[in-house]
LOKOL-346724 format. One record per residue: residue number from 1; residue in one letter; y negated, x negated, z negated of N, C-alpha, C in turn. Coordinates in pm, 1 decimal. Atoms other than C-alpha are relative to their C-alpha. Layout:
! LOKOL-346724
<node><num>NUM</num><residu>a</residu><n_y>Y</n_y><n_x>X</n_x><n_z>Z</n_z><ca_y>Y</ca_y><ca_x>X</ca_x><ca_z>Z</ca_z><c_y>Y</c_y><c_x>X</c_x><c_z>Z</c_z></node>
...
This chain:
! LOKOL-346724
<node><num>1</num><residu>x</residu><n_y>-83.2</n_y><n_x>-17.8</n_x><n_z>-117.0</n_z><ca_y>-9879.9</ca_y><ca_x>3926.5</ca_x><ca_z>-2170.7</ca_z><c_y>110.7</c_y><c_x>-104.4</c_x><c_z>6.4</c_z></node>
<node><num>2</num><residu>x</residu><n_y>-83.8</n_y><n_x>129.5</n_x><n_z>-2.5</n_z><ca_y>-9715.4</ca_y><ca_x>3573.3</ca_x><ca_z>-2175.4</ca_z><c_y>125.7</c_y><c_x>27.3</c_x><c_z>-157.8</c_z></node>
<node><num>3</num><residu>x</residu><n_y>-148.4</n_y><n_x>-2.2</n_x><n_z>107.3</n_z><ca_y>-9501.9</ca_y><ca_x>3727.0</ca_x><ca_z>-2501.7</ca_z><c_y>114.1</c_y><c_x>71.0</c_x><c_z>50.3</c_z></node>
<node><num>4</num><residu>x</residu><n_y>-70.7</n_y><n_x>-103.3</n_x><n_z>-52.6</n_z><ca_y>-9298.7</ca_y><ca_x>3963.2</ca_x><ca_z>-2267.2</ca_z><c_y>97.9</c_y><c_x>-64.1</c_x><c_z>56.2</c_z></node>
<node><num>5</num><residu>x</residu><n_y>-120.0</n_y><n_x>105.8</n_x><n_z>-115.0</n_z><ca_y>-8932.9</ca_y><ca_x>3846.7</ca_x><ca_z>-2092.4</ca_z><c_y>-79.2</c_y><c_x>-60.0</c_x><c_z>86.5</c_z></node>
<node><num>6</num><residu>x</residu><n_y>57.2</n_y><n_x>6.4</n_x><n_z>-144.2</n_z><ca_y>-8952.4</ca_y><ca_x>3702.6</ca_x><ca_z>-1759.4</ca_z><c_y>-43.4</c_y><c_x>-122.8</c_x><c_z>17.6</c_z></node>
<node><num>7</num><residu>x</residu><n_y>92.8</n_y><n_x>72.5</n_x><n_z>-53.7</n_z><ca_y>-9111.4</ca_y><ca_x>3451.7</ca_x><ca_z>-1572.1</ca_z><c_y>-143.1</c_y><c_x>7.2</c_x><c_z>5.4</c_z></node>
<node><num>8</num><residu>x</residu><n_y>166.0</n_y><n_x>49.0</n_x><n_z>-12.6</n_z><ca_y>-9471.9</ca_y><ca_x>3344.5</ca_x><ca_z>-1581.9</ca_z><c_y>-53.9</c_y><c_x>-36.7</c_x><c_z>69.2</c_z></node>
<node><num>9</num><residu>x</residu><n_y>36.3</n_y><n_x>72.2</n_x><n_z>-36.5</n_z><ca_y>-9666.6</ca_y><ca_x>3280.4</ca_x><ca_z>-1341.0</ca_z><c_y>-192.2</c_y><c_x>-19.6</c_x><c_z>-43.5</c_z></node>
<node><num>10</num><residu>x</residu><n_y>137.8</n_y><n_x>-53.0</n_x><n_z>27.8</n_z><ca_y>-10051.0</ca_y><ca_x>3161.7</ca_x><ca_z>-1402.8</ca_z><c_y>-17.2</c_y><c_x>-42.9</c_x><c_z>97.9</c_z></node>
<node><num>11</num><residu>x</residu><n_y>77.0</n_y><n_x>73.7</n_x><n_z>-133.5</n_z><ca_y>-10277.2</ca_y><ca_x>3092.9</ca_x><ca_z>-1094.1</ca_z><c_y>-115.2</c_y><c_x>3.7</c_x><c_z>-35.1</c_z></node>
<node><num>12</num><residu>x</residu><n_y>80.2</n_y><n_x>55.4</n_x><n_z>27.7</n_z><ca_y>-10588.2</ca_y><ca_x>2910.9</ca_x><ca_z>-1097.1</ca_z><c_y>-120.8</c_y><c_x>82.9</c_x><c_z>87.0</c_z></node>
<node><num>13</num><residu>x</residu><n_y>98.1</n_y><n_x>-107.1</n_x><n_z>-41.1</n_z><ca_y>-10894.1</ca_y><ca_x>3089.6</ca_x><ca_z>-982.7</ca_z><c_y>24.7</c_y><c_x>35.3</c_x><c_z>138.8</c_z></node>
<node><num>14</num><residu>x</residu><n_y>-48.1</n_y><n_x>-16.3</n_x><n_z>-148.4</n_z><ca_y>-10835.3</ca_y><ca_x>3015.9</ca_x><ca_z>-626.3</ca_z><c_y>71.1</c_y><c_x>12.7</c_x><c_z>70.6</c_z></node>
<node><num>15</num><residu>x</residu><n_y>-128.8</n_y><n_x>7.1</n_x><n_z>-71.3</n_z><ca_y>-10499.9</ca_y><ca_x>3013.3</ca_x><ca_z>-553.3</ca_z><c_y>43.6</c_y><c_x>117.8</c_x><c_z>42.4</c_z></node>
<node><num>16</num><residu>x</residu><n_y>-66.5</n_y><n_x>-100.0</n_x><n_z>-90.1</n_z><ca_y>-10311.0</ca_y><ca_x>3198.1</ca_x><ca_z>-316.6</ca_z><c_y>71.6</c_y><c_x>94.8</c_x><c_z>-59.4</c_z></node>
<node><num>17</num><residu>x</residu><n_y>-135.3</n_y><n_x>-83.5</n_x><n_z>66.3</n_z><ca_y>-10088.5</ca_y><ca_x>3509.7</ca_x><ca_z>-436.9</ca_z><c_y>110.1</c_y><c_x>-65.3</c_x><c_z>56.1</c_z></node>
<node><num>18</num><residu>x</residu><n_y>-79.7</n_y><n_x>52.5</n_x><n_z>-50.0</n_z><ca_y>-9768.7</ca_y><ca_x>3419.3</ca_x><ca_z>-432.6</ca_z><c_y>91.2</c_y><c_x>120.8</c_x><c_z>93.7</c_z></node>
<node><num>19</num><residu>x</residu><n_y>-32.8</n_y><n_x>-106.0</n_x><n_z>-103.3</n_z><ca_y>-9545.3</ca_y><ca_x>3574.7</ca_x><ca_z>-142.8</ca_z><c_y>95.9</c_y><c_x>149.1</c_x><c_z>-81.3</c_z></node>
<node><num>20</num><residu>x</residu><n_y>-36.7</n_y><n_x>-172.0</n_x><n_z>95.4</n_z><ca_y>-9476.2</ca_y><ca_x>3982.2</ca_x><ca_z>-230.4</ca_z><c_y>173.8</c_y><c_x>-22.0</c_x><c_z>-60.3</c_z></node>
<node><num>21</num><residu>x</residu><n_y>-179.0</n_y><n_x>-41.4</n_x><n_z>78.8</n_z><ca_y>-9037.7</ca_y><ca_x>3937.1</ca_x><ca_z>-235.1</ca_z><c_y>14.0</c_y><c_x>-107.9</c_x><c_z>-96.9</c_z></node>
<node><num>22</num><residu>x</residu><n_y>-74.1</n_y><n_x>85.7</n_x><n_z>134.5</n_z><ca_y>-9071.1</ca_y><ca_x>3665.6</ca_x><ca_z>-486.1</ca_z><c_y>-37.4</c_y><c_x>44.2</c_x><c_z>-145.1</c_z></node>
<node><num>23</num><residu>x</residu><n_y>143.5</n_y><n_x>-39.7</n_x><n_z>148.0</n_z><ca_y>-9324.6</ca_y><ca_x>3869.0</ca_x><ca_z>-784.7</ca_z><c_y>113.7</c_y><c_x>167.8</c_x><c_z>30.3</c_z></node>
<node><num>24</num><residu>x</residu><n_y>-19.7</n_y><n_x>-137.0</n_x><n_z>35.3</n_z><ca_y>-9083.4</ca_y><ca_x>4186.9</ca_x><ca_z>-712.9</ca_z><c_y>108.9</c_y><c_x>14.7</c_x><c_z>-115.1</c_z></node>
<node><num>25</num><residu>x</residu><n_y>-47.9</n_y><n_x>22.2</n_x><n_z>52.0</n_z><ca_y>-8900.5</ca_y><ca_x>4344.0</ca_x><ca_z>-986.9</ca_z><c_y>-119.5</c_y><c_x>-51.1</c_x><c_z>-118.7</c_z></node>
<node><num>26</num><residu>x</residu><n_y>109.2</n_y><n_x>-18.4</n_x><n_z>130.8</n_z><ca_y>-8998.0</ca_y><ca_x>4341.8</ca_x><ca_z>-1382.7</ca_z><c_y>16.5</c_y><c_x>-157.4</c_x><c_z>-72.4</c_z></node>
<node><num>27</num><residu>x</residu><n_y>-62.1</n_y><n_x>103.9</n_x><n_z>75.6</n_z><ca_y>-8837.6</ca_y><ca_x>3953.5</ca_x><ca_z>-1431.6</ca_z><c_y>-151.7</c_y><c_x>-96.1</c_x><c_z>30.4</c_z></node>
<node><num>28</num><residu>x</residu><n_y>109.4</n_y><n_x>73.0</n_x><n_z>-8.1</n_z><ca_y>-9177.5</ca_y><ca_x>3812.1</ca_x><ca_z>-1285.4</ca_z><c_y>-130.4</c_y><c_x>4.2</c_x><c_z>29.1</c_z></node>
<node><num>29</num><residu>x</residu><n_y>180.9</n_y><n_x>-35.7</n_x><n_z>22.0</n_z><ca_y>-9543.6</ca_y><ca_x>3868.7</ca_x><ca_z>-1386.3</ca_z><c_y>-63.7</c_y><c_x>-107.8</c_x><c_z>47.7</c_z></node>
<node><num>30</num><residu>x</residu><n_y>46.5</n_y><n_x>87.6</n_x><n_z>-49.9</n_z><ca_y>-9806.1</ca_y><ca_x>3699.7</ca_x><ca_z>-1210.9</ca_z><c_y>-186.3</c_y><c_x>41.7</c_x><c_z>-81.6</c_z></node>
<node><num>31</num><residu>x</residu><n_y>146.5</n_y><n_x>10.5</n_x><n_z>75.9</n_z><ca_y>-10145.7</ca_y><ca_x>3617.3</ca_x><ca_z>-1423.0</ca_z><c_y>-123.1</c_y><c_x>-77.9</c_x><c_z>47.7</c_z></node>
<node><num>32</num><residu>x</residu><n_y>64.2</n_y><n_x>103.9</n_x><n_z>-29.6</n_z><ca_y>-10450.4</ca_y><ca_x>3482.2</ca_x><ca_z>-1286.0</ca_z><c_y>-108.6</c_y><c_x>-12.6</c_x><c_z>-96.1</c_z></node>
<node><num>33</num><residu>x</residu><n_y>73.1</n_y><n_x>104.6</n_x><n_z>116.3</n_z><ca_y>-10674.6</ca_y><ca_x>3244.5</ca_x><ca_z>-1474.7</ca_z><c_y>-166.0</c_y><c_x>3.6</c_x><c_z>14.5</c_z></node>
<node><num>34</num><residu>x</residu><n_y>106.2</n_y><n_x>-26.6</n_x><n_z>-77.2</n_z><ca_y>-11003.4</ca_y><ca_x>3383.0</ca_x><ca_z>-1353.5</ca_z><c_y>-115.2</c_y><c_x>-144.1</c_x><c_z>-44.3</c_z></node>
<node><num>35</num><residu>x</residu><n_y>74.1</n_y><n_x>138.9</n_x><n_z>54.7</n_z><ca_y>-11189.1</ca_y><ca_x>3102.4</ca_x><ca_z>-1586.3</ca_z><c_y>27.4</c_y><c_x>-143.2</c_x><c_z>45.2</c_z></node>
<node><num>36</num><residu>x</residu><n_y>-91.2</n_y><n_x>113.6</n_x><n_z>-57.1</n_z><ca_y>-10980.8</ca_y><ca_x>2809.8</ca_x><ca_z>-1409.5</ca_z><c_y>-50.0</c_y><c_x>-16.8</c_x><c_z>140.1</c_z></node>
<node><num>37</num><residu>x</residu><n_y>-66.1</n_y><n_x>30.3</n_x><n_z>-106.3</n_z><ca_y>-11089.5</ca_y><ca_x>2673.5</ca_x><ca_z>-1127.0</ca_z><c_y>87.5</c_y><c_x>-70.6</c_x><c_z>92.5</c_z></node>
<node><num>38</num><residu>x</residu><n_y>-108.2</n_y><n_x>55.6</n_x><n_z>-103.9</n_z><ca_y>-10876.0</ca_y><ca_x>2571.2</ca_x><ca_z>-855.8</ca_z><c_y>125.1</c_y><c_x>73.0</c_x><c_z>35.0</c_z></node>
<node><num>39</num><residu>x</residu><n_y>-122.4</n_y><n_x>-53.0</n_x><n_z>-66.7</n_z><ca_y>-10530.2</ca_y><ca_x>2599.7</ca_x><ca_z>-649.3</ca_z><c_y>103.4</c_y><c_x>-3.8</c_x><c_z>-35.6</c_z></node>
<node><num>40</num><residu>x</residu><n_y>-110.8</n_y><n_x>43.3</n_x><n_z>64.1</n_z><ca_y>-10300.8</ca_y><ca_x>2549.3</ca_x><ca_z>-896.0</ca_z><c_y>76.6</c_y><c_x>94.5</c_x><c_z>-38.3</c_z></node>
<node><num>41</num><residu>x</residu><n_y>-55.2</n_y><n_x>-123.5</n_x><n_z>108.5</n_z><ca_y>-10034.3</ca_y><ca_x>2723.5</ca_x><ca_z>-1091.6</ca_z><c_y>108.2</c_y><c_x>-38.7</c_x><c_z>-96.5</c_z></node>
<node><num>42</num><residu>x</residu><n_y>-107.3</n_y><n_x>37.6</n_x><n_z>100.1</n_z><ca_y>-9794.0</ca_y><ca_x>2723.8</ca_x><ca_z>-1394.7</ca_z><c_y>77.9</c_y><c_x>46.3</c_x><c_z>36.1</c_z></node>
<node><num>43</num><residu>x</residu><n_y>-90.5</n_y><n_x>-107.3</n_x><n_z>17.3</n_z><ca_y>-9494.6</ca_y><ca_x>2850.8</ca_x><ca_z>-1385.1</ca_z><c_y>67.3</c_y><c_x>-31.8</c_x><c_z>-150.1</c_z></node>
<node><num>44</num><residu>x</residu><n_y>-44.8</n_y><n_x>5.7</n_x><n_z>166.0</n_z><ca_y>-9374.9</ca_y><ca_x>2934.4</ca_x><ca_z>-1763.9</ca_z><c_y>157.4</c_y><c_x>74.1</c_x><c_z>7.0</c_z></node>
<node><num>45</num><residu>x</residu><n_y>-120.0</n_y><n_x>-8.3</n_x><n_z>-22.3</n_z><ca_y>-8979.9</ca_y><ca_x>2968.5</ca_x><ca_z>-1806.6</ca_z><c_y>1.5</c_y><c_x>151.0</c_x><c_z>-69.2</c_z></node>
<node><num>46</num><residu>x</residu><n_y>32.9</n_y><n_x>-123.6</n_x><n_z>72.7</n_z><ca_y>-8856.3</ca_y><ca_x>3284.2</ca_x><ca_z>-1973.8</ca_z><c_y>-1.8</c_y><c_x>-16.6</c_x><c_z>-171.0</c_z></node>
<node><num>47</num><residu>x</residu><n_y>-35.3</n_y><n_x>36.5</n_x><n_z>161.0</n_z><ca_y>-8789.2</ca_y><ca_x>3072.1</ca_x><ca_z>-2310.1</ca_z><c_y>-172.0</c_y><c_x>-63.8</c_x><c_z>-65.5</c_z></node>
<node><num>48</num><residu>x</residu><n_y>132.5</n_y><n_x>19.1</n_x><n_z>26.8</n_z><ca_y>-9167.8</ca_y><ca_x>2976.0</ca_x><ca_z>-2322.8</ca_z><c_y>-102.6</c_y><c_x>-115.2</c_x><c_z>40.7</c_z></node>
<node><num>49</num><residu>x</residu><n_y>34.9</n_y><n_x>151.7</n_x><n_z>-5.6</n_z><ca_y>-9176.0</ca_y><ca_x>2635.8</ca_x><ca_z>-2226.2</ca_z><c_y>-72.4</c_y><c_x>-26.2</c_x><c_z>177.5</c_z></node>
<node><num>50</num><residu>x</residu><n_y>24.6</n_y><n_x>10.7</n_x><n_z>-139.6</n_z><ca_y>-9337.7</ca_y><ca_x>2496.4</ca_x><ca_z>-1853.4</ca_z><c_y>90.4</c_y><c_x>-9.8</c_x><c_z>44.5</c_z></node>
<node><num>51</num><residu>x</residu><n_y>-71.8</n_y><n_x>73.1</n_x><n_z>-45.7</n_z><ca_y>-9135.0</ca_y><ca_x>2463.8</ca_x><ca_z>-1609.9</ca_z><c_y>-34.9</c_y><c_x>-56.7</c_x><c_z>141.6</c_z></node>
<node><num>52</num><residu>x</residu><n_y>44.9</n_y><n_x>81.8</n_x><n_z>-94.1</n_z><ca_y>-9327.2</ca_y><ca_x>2346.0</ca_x><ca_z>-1346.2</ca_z><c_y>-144.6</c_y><c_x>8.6</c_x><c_z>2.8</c_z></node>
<node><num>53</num><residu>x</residu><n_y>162.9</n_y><n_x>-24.4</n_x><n_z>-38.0</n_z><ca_y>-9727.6</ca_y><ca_x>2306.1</ca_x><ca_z>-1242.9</ca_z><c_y>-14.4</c_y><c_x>-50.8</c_x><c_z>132.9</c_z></node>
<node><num>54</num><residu>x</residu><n_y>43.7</n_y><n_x>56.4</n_x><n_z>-109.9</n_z><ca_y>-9860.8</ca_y><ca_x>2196.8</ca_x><ca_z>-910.6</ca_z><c_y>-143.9</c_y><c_x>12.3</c_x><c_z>1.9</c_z></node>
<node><num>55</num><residu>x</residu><n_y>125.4</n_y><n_x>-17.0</n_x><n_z>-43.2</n_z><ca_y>-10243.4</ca_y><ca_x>2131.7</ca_x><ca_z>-826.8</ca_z><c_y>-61.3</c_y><c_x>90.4</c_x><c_z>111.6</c_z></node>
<node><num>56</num><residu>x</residu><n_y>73.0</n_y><n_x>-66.8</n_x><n_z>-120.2</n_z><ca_y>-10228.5</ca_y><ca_x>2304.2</ca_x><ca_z>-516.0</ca_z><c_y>124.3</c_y><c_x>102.6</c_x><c_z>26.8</c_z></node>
<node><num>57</num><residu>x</residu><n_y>-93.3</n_y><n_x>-75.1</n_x><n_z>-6.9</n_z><ca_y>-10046.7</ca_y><ca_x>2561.9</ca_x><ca_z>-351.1</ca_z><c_y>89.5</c_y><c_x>-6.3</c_x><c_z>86.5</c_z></node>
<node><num>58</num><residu>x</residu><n_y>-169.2</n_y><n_x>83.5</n_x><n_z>-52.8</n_z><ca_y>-9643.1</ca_y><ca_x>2534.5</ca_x><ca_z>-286.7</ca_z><c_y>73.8</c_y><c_x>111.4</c_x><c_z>-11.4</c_z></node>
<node><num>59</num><residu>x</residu><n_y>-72.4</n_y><n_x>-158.2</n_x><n_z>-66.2</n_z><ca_y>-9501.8</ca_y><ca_x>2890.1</ca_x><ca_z>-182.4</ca_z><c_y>152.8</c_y><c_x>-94.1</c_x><c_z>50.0</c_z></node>
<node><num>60</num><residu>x</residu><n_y>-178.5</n_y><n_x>25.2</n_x><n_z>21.7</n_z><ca_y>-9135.9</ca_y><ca_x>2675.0</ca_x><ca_z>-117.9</ca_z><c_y>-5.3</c_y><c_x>-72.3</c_x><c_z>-104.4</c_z></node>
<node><num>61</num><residu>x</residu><n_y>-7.3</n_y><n_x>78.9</n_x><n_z>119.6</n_z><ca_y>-9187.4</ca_y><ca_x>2470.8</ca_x><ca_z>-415.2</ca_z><c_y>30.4</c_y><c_x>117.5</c_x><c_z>-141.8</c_z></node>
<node><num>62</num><residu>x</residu><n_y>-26.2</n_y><n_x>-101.2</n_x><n_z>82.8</n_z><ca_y>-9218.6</ca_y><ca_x>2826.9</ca_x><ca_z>-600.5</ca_z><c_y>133.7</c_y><c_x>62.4</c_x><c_z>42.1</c_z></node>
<node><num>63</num><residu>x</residu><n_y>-97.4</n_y><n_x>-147.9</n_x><n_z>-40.7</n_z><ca_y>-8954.7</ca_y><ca_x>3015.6</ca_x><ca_z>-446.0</ca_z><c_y>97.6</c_y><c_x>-97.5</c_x><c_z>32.3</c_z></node>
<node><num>64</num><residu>x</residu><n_y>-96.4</n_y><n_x>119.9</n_x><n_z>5.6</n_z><ca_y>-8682.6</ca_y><ca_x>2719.7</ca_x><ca_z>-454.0</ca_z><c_y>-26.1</c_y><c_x>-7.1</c_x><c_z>-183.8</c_z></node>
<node><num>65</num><residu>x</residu><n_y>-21.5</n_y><n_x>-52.7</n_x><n_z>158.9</n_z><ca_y>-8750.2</ca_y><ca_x>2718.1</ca_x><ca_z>-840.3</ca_z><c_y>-7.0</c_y><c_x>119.7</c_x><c_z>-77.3</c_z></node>
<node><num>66</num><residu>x</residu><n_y>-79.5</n_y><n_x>-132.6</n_x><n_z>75.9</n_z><ca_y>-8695.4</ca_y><ca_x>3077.4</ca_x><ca_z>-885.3</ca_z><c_y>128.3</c_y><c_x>18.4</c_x><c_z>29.4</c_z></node>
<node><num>67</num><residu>x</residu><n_y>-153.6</n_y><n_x>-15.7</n_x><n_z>-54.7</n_z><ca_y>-8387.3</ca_y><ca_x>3065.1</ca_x><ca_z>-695.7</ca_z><c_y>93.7</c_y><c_x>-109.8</c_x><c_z>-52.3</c_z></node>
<node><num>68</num><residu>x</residu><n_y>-87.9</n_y><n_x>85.4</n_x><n_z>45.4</n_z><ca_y>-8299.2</ca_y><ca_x>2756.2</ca_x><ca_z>-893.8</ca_z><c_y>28.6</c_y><c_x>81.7</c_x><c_z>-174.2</c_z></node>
<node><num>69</num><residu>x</residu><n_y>-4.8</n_y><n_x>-84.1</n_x><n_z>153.9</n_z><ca_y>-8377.0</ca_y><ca_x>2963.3</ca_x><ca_z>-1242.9</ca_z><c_y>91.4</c_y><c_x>119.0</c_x><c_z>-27.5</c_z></node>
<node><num>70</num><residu>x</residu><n_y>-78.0</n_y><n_x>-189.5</n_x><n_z>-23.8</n_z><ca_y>-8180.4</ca_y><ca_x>3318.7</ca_x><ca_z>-1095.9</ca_z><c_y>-103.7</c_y><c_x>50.3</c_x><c_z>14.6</c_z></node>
<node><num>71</num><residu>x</residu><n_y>104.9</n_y><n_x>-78.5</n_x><n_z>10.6</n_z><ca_y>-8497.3</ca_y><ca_x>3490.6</ca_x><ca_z>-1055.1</ca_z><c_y>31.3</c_y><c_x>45.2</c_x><c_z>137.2</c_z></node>
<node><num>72</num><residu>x</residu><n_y>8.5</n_y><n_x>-52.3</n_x><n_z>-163.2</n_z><ca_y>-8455.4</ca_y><ca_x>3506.7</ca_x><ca_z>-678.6</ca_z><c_y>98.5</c_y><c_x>-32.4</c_x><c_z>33.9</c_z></node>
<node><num>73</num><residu>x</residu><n_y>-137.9</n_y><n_x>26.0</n_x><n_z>-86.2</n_z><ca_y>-8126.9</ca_y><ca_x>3497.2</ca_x><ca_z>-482.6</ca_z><c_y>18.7</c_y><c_x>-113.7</c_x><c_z>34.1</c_z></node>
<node><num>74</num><residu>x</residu><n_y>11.0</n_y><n_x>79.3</n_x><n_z>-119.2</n_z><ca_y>-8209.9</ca_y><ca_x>3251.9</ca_x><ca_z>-238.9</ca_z><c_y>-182.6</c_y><c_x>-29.7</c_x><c_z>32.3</c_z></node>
<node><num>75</num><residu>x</residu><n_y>152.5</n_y><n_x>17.2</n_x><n_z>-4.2</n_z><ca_y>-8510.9</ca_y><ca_x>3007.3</ca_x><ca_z>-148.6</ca_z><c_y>-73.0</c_y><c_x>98.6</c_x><c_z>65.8</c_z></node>
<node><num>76</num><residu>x</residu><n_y>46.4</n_y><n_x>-91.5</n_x><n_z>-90.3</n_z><ca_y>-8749.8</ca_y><ca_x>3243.9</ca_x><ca_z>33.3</ca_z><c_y>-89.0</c_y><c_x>-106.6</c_x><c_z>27.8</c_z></node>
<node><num>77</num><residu>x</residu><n_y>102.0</n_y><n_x>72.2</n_x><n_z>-67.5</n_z><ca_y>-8931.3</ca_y><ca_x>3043.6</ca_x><ca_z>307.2</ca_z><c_y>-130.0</c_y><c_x>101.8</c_x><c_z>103.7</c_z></node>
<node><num>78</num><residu>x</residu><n_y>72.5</n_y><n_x>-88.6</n_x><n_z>-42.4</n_z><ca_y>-9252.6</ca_y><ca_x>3124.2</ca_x><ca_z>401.8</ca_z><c_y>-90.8</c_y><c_x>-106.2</c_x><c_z>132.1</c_z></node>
């Protein structure tokens, strides 16, 4: 799945989905890590590399770095 365009996201067993208008659209797949626990998540660029992680969960921390990548217009606050 992680060989396909797009954004990456992985989430850690527990973590929150992230909010619906930021995962719409075919530029960003969201994977969870069922073996992983915790509240964490990756986000993987579209060139392969990280481009961010957090331990816990950061719904403007995500959606302020899609909107810094082009993925999303504008931060979406939740």
């Amino acid at each position: 799945m992680l060989a396909g365009p797009g954004v990456h996201l992985l989430l850690q067993r527990d973590a929150a989905p992230p909010p619906p208008q930021v995962v719409t659209g075919f530029q960003v797949s969201v994977l969870r890590l069922a073996n992983s626990p915790g509240r964490g998540l990756v986000r993987v660029r579209p060139d392969g590399h990280v481009g961010f992680q957090c331990g816990a969960d950061d719904p403007a921390g995500l959606t302020d770095w899609l909107a810094l990548i082009g993925v999303a217009s504008h931060p979406v606050r939740v």
